[in-house]
C-alpha positions in Angstrom: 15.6 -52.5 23.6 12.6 -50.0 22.9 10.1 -49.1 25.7 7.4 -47.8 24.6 4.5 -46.6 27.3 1.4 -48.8 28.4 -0.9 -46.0 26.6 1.5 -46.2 23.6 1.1 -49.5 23.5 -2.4 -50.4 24.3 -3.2 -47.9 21.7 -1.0 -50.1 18.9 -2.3 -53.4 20.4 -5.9 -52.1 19.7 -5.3 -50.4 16.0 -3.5 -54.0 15.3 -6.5 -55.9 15.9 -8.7 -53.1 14.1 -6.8 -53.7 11.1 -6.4 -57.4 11.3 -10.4 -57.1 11.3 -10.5 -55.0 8.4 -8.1 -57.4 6.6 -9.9 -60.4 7.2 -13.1 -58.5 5.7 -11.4 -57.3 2.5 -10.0 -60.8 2.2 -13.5 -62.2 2.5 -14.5 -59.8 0.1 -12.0 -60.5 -2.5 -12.3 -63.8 -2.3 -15.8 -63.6 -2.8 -15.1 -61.5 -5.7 -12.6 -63.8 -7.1 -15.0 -67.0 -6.9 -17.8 -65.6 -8.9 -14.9 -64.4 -11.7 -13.6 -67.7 -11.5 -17.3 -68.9 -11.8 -17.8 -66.5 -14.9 -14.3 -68.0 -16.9 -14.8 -71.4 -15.9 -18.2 -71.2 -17.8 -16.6 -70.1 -21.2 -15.2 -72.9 -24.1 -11.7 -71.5 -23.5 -11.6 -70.6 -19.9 -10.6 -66.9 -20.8 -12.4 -63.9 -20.6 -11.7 -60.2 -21.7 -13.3 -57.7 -19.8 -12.5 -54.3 -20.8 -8.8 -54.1 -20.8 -8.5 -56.7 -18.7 -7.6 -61.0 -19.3 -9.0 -63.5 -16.8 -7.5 -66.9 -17.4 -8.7 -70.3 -15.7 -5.4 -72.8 -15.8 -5.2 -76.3 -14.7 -1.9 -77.5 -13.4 -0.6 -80.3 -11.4 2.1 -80.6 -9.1 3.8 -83.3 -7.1 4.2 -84.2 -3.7 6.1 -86.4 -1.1 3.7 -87.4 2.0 6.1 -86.9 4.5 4.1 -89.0 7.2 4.2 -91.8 4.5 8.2 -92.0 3.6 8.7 -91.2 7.1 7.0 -94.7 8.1 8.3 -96.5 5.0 11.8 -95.3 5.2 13.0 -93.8 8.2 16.6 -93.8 8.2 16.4 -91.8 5.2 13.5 -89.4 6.6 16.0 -89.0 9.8 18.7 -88.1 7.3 17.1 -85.8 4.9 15.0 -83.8 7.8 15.7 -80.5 8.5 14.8 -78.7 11.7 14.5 -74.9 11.6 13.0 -72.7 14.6 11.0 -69.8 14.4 8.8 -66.9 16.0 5.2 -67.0 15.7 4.0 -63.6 17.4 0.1 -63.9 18.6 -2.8 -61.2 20.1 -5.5 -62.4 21.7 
């Protein structure tokens, strides 16, 4: 297993959260961004704009879903039967 020293390490711990900060800013940013683009196309006929070289397109589609709390309570033998447990890491800095 790698050591690495305290210094080493503090120094990663704290340029982690710097760019986690950064992250979350751009990804504000962007989303901002995207919202008044999706503003723009959702105000045209056809949902689409061309903008230079560039195609923004505004789709609607569905999907379906199971409620798992639902079947769970209305069937569960076959919940208990179909579920499938997995285990993972979830790393954290605070």
């Amino acid at each position: 297993m790698a050591k690495m020293a305290k210094k080493e390490l503090t120094a990663k711990v704290e340029k982690y959260i710097e760019l986690q900060a950064q992250i979350k800013a751009l990804t504000e940013e962007a989303d901002a961004l995207k919202d008044a683009l999706k503003k723009e196309t959702a105000a045209t006929e056809s949902r689409t704009l061309i903008v230079d070289n560039h195609t923004l397109s505004l789709v609607e589609r569905t999907r379906s879903s199971i409620s798992v709390k639902e079947f769970t309570a209305a069937h569960p033998r076959l919940a208990a039967k179909f579920t499938k447990v997995t285990s993972y890491d979830v790393f954290t800095v605070k």
